[in-house]
Every structure is written in structure tokens, then in C-alpha cells.
Residue frames relative to the residue before (quaternion, step in Angstrom):
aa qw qx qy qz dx dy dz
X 1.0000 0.0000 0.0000 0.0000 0.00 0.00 0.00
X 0.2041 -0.6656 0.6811 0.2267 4.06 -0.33 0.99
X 0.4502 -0.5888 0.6219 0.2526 2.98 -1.91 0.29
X 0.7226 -0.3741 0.4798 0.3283 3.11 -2.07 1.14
X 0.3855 0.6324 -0.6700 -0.0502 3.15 -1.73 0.09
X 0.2386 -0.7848 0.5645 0.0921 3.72 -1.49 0.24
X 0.0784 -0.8774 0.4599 -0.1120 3.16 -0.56 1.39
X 0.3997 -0.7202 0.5594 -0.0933 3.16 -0.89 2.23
X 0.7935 0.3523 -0.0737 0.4908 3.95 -1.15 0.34
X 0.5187 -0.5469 0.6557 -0.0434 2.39 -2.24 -0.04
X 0.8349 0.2974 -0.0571 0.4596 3.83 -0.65 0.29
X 0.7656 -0.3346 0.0809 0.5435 3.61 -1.24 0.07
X 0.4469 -0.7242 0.4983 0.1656 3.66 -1.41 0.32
X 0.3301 -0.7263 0.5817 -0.1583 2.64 -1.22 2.21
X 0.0706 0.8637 -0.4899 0.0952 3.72 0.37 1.10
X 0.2794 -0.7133 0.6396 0.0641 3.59 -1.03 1.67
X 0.2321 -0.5524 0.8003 0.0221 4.02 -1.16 1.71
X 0.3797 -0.6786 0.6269 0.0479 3.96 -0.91 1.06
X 0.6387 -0.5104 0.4883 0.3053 3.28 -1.42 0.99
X 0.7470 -0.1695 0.3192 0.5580 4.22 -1.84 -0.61
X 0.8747 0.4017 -0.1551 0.2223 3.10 0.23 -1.40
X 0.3562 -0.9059 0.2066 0.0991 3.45 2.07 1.03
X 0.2555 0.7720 -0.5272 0.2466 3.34 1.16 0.50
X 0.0087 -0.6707 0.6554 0.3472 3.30 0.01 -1.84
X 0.4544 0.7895 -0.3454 0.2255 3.14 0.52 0.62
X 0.5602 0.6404 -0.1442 0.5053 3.08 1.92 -0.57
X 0.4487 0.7742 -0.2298 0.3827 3.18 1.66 -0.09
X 0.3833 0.8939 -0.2139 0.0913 3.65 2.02 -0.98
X 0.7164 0.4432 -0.1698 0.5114 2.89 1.44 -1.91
X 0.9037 0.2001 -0.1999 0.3213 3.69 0.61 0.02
X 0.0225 -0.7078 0.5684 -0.4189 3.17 1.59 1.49
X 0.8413 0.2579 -0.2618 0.3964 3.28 -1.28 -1.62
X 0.6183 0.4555 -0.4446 0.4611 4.02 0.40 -0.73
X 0.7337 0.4461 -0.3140 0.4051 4.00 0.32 -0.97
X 0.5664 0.6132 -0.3163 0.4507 3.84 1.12 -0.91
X 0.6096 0.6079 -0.4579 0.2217 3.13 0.43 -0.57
X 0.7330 -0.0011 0.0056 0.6802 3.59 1.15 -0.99
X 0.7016 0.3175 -0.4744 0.4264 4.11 0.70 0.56
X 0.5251 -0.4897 0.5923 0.3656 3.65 -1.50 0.17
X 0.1250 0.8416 -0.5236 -0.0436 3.41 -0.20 1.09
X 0.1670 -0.8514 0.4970 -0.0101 3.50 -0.68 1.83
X 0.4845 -0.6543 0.5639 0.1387 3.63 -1.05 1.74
X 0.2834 0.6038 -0.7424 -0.0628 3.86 -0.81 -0.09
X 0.4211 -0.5582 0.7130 0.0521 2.79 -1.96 1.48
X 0.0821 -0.8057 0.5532 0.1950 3.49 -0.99 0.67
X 0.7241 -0.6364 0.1400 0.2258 2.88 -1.29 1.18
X 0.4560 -0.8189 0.2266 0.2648 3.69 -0.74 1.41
X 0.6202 0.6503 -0.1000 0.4272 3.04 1.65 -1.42
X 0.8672 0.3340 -0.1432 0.3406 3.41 -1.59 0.02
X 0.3474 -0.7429 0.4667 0.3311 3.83 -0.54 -0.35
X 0.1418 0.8381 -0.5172 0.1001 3.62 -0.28 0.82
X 0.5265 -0.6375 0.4941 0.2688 3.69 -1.11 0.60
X 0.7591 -0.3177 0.3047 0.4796 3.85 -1.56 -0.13
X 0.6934 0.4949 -0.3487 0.3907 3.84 0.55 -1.33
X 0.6546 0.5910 -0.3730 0.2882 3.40 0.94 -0.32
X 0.6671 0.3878 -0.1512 0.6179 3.46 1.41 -1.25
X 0.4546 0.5764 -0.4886 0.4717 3.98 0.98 0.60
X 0.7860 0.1711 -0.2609 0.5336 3.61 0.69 -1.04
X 0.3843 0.5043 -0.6710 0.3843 4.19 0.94 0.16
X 0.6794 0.5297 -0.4002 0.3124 4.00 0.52 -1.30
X 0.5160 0.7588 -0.1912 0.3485 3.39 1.20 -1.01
X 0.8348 0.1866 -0.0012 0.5180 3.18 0.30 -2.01
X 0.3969 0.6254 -0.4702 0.4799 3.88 1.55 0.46
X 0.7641 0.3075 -0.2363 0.5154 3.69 0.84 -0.91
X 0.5735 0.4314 -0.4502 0.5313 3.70 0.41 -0.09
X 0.7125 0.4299 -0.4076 0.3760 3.97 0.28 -0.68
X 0.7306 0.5412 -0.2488 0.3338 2.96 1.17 -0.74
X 0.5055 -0.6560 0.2955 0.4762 3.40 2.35 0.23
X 0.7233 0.4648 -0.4109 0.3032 3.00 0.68 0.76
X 0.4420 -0.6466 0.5303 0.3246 4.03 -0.77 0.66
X 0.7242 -0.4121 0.1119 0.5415 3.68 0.64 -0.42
X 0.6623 -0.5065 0.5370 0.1282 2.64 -2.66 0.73
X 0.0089 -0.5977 0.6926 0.4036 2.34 -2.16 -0.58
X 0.2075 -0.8856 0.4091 -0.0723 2.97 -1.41 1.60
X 0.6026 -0.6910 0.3808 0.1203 3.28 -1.22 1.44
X 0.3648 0.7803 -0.5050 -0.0556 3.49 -0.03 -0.35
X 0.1052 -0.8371 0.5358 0.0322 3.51 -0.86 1.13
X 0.8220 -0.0939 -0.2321 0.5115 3.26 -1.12 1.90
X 0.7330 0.4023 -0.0486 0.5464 3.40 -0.21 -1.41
X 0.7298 0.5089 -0.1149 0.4419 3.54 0.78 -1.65
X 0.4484 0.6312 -0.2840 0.5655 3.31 1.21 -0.97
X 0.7902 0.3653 -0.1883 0.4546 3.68 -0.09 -1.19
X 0.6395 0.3815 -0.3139 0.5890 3.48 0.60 -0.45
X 0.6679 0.4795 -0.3745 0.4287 3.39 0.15 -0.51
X 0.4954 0.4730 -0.4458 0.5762 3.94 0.95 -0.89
X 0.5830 0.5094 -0.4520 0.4431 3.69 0.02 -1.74
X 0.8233 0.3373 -0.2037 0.4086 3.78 -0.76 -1.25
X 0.4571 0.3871 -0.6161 0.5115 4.07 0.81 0.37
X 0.8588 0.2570 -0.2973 0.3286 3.06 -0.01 -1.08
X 0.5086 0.5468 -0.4810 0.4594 3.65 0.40 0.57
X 0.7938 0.1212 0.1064 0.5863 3.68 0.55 -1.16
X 0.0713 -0.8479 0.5252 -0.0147 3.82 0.43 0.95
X 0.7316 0.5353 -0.1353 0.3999 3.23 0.93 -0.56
X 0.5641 0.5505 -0.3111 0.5310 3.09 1.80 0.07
X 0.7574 0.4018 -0.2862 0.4278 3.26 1.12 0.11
X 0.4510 -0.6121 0.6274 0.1681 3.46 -1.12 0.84
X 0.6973 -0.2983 0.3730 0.5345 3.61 0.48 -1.06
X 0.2118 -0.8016 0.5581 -0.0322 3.44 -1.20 1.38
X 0.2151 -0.6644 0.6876 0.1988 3.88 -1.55 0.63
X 0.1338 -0.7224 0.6448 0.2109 2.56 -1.33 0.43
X 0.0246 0.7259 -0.6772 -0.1180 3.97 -0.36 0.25
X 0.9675 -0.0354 0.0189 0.2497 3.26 -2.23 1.01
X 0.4710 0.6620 -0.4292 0.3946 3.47 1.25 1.12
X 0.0075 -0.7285 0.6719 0.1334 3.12 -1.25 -0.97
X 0.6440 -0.6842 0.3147 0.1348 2.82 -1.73 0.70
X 0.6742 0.1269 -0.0904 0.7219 3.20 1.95 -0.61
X 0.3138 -0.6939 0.5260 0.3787 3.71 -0.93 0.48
X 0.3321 -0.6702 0.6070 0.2685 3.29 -0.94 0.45
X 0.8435 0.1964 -0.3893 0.3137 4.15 0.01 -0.19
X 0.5983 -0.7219 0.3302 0.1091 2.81 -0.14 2.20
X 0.7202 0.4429 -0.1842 0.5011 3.75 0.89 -1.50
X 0.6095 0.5520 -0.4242 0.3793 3.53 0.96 -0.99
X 0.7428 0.4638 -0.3202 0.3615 3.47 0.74 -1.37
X 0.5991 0.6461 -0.3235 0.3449 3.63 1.03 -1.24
X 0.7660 0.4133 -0.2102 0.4452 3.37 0.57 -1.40
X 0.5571 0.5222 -0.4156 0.4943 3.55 1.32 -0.60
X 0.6374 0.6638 -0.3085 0.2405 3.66 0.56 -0.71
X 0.5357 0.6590 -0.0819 0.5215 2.70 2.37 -1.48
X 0.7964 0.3982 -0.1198 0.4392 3.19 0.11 -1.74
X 0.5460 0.5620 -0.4551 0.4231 3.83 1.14 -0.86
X 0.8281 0.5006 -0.1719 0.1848 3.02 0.92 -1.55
X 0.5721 0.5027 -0.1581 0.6285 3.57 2.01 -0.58
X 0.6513 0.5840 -0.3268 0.3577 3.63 0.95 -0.22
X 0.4734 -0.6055 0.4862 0.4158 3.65 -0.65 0.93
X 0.6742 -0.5659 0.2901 0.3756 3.44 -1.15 0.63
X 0.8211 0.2665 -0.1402 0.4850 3.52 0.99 -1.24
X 0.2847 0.6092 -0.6194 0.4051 3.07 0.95 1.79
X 0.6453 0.5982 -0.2387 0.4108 2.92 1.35 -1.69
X 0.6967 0.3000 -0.4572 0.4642 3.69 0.57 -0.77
X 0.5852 0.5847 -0.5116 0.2322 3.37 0.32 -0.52
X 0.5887 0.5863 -0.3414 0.4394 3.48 1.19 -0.87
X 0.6228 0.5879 -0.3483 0.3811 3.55 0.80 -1.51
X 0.7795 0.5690 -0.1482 0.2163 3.33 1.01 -1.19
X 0.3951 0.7018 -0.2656 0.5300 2.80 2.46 -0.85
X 0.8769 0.3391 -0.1171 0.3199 2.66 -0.06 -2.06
X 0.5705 0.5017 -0.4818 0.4367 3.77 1.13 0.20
X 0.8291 0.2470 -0.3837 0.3231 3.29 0.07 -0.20
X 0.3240 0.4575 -0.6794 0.4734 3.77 1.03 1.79
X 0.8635 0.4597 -0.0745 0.1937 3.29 0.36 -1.27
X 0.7864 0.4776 -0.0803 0.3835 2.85 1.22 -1.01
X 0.6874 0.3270 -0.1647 0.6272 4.04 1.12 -0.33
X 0.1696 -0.7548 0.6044 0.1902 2.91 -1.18 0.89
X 0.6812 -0.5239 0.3002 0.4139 3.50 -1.27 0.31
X 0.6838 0.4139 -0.4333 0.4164 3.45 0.48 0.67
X 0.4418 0.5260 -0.4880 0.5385 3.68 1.68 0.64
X 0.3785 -0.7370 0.5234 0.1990 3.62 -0.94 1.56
X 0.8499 -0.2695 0.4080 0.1963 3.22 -1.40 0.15
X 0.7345 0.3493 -0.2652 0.5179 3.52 1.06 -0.89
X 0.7471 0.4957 -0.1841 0.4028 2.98 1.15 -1.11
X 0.5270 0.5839 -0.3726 0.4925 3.34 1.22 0.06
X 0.6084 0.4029 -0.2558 0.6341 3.82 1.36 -0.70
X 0.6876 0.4875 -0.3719 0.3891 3.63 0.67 0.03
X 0.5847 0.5907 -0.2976 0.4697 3.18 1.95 -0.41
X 0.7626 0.2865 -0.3042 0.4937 3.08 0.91 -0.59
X 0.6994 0.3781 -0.4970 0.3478 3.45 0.41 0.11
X 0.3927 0.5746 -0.4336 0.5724 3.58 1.34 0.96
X 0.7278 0.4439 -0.1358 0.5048 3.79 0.77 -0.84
X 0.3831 0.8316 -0.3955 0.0731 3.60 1.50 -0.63
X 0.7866 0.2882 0.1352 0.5291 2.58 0.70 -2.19
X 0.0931 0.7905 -0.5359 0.2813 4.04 0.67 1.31
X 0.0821 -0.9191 0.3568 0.1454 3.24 0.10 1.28
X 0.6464 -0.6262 0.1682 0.4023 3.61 -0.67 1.18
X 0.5138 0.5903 -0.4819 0.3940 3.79 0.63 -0.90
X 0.7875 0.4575 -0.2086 0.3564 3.42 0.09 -1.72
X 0.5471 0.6616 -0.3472 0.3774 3.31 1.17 -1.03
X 0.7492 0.4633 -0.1094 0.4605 3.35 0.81 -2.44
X 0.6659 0.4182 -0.3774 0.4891 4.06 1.39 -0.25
X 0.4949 0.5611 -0.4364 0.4997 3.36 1.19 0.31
X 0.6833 0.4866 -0.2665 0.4747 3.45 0.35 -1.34
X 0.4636 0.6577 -0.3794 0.4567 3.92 1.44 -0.83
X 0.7323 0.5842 -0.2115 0.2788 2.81 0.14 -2.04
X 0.6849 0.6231 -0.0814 0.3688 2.93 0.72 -2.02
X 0.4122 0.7261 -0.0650 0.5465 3.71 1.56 -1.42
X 0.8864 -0.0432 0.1417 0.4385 3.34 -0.41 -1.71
X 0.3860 0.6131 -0.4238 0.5437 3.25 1.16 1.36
X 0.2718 0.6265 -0.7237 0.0991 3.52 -1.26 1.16
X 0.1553 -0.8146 0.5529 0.0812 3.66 -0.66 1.38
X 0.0262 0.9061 -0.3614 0.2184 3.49 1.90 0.00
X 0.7905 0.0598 -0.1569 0.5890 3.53 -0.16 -1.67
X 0.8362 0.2531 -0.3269 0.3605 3.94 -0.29 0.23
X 0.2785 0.5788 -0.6821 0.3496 3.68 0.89 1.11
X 0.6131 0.4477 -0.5954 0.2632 4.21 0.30 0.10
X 0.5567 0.6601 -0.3856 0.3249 3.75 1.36 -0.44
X 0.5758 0.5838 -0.4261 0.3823 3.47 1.19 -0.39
X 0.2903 -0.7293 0.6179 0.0461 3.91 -0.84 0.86
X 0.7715 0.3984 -0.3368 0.3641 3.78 0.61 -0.50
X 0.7051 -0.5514 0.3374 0.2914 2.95 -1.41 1.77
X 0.0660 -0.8366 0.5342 -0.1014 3.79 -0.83 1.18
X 0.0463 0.7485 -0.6554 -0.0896 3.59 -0.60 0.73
X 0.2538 -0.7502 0.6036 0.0920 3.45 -0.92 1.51
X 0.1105 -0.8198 0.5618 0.0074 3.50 -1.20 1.03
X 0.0477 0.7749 -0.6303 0.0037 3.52 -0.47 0.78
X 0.2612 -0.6328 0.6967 0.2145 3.89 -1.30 0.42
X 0.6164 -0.7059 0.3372 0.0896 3.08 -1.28 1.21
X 0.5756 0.5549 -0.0538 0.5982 3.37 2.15 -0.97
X 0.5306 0.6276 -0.4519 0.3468 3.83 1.47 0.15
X 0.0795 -0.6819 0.7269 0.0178 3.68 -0.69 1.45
X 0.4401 0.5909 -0.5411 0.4054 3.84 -0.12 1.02
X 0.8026 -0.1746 0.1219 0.5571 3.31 1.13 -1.12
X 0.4025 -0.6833 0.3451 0.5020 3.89 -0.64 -0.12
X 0.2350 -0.8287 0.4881 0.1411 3.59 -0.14 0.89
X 0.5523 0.6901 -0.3209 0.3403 3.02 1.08 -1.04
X 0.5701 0.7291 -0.0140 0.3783 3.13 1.33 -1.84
X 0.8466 0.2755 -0.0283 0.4544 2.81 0.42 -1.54
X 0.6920 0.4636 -0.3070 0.4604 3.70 1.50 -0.40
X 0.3665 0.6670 -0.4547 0.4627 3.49 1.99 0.20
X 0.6176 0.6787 -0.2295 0.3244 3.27 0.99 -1.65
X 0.7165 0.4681 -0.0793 0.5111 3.49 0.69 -1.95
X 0.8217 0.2413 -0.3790 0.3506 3.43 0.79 -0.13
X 0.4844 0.6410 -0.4421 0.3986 3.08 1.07 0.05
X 0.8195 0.2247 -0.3437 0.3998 3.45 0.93 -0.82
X 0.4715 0.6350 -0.4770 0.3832 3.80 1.07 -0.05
X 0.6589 -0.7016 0.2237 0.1533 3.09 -1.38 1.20
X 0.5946 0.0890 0.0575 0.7970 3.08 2.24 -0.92
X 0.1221 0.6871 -0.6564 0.2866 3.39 0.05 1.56
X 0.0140 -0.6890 0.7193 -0.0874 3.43 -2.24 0.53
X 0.4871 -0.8021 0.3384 -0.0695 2.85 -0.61 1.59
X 0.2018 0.8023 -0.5521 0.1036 4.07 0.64 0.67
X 0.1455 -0.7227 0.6729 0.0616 3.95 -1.00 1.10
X 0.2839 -0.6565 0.6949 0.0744 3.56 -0.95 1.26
X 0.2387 -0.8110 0.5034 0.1788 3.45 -0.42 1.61
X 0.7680 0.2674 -0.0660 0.5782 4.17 -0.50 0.01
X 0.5021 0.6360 -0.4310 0.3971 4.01 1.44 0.42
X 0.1983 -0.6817 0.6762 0.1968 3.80 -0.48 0.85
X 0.8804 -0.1987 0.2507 0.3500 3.55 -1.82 -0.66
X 0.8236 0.3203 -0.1252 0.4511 2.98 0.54 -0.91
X 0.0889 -0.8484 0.5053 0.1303 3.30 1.66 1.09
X 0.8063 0.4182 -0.2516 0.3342 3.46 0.42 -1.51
X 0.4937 0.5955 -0.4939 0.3971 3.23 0.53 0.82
X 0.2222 0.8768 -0.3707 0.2109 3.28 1.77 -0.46
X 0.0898 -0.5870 0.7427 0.3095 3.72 -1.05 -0.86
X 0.8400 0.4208 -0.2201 0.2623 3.44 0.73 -0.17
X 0.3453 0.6844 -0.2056 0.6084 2.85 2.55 0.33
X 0.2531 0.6889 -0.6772 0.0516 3.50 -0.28 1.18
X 0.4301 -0.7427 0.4357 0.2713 3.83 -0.88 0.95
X 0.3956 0.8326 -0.2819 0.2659 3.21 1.72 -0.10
X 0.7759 0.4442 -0.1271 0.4295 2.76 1.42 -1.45
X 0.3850 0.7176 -0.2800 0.5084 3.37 1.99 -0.63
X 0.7643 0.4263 -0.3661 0.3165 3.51 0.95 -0.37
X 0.6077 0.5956 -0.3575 0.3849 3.01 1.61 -0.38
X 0.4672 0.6219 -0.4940 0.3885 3.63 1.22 -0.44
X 0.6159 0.6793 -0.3096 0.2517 3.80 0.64 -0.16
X 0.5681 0.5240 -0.2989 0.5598 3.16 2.04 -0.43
X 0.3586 0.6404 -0.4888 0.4716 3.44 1.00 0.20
X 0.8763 0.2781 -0.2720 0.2843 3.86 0.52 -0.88
């Protein structure tokens, strides 16, 4: 089965790894600004079936080589973030240079993930969204994501099918990149918004740079999770923090 991808632009390649909730779709507000002069490539991760980290390392993989390229630079938010560490160290060479926004490398609330793992998995389906839906609008947006875009998130997120969801939430669970995030070598600006009640980003992007080998630090003051929903989040400018290394 090849992985999905979608592909925006022109020029060197700029490649978005999606949050749990695997759409790529959440990406909108900062397409048309990147296209202008990068190939900007969506990968949806896969929805179906149950599968482990090694699987969504080589979908990330064989999305950027089909798409003709030798390497990226790559985004990976929360969820994405983790996979995206996972895939340096699997496939260094695919990467030109990597973000990380609002992730981390090991979850720290041990019970949150377990029992979610459970309950996702024994729950009729439209319990589960019903939860997803609650519990995003404590957790997920910060107060500087408008109104539209919050109804655009979920009607992007609607239809997140459960398998893929619950092998994320696995993944996520039985993942600790921790003792081998010093092996990673590509140049990294870590981003965390200060206003994320989903997880401690803040925390956790202190963590990742200290131990990554070529790391940089950017705090999004008043940014919740879904930074990139912002209006005030362009990723444009995030690239320039890179001539610094």
C-alpha cells in the first residue's frame, strides 16, 4: 500500500507529518504563502488497519522520494513531531532540516495515554467522536484561533477513522525516543506555544533541544496547540531562524 500524499508549489520540498488526528489538512493557512517558491507536500497518515511506528517511518519516506525528491524540509506537528524524530533517525538523509511544533519525545501522562488506548478502543465509534469533540474545545485552541477556524477544524477532523486513530494513540503510549534524541544531527528549530493545555510543550521543547545535536529554540507567546491555526503564525518566517545555524 504507498502512502497518500498532496502536493502544493513549486521548488525545494517543504513536507507537513500531521498531528493524531492524520488528516493533513490543517495545514490551509500556510500552503498558498509556502507555494510560492517551495514544493509543499501534505502526508495523510494512514487511517485503517493497526500498525506500529516502522510503518508510518517508511509511508513518510516513500511520500518524499515519489514525490522526486532526495530530501526535505520537515514539519511535524505534535503527534508529527514524534514521528518525524522517529524517521531522522531511521532515514537521516532525508532531511535537509526539521520543525518540530508542540510535541515531544516521550509522553509524560502515562494514565492519560493508557486508558485512552482502552476506552478508544471498546467505545462505539460515535462515543469516541463525541469525546474528541468535548475534549477539543478545553484543550485544543488557543485564544487567538478564531471562531471559523475552529469549525473548520473539526469539520476537517470529522471523519478520523478509529483503527488509525487508536494505532496512533498506541504508538504514542509505547514510544520513548528520550535516550537516542542525541544521535539526531539534523539542524532543528523546536517550537512550542506557551498557552498549550493538551500537553506541556514548553517542557518538552526545552528537553529536545538541549539534547539534539543542532537544535533552536522558538516560544510562540499566547500560542495553544493548534499554533497553526494562528493568524499570527506564519511558518515562513520560522525559516529564516535557520541561518542562525
Amino acid at each position: 500500500m504507498k502512502p497518500e500524499y498532496n502536493v502544493y508549489g513549486s521548488g525545494p520540498a517543504f513536507v507537513y507529518v500531521p498531528g493524531i488526528e492524520g488528516t493533513g489538512r490543517l495545514f490551509y493557512k500556510q500552503i498558498d504563502d509556502l507555494a510560492r517558491d517551495h514544493t509543499v507536500i501534505t502526508v495523510p497518515l494512514r487511517g485503517h488497519n493497526r500498525y506500529e511506528m516502522p510503518v508510518l517511518i517508511e509511508d513518510l519516506r516513500t511520500a518524499v522520494r515519489s514525490a522526486g525528491f532526495e530530501r526535505a524540509t520537515v514539519l511535524g506537528e505534535s503527534f508529527g513531531g514524534l514521528l518525524t524524530m522517529a524517521t531522522a533517525l531511521a532515514h537521516p538523509e532525508l532531511f535537509e532540516r526539521m520543525i518540530l511544533l508542540n510535541t515531544f519525545p516521550f509522553f509524560t501522562q502515562r494514565a492519560k495515554i493508557s486508558l485512552g488506548c482502552t476506552l478508544f478502543s471498546i467505545l462505539p465509534e460515535r462515543l469516541m467522536k463525541a469525546y474528541r469533540t468535548r475534549s477539543t474545545r478545553r484543550t485544543i485552541f488557543g485564544d487567538d484561533v478564531t471562531e471559523d477556524d475552529r469549525r473548520l477544524f473539526r469539520e476537517h477532523t470529522r471523519t478520523v477513522p478509529r483503527a488509525g486513530y487508536v494505532s496512533r494513540m498506541r504508538i504514542i503510549r509505547d514510544t520513548d525516543l528520550r535516550p537516542r534524541l542525541g544521535e539526531i544531527k539534523v539542524p532543528a528549530l523546536v517550537v512550542a506555544g506557551t498557552d498549550d493545555r493538551l500537553l506541556d510543550s514548553l517542557s518538552a521543547a526545552t528537553l529536545i533541544t538541549r539534547q539534539l545535536a543542532r537544535a533552536k529554540l522558538l516560544i510562540l507567546k499566547g500560542a495553544g496547540h493548534t499554533a497553526l491555526l494562528s493568524d499570527r503564525v506564519q511558518v515562513r518566517e520560522w525559516l529564516a531562524e535557520f541561518e542562525d545555524f
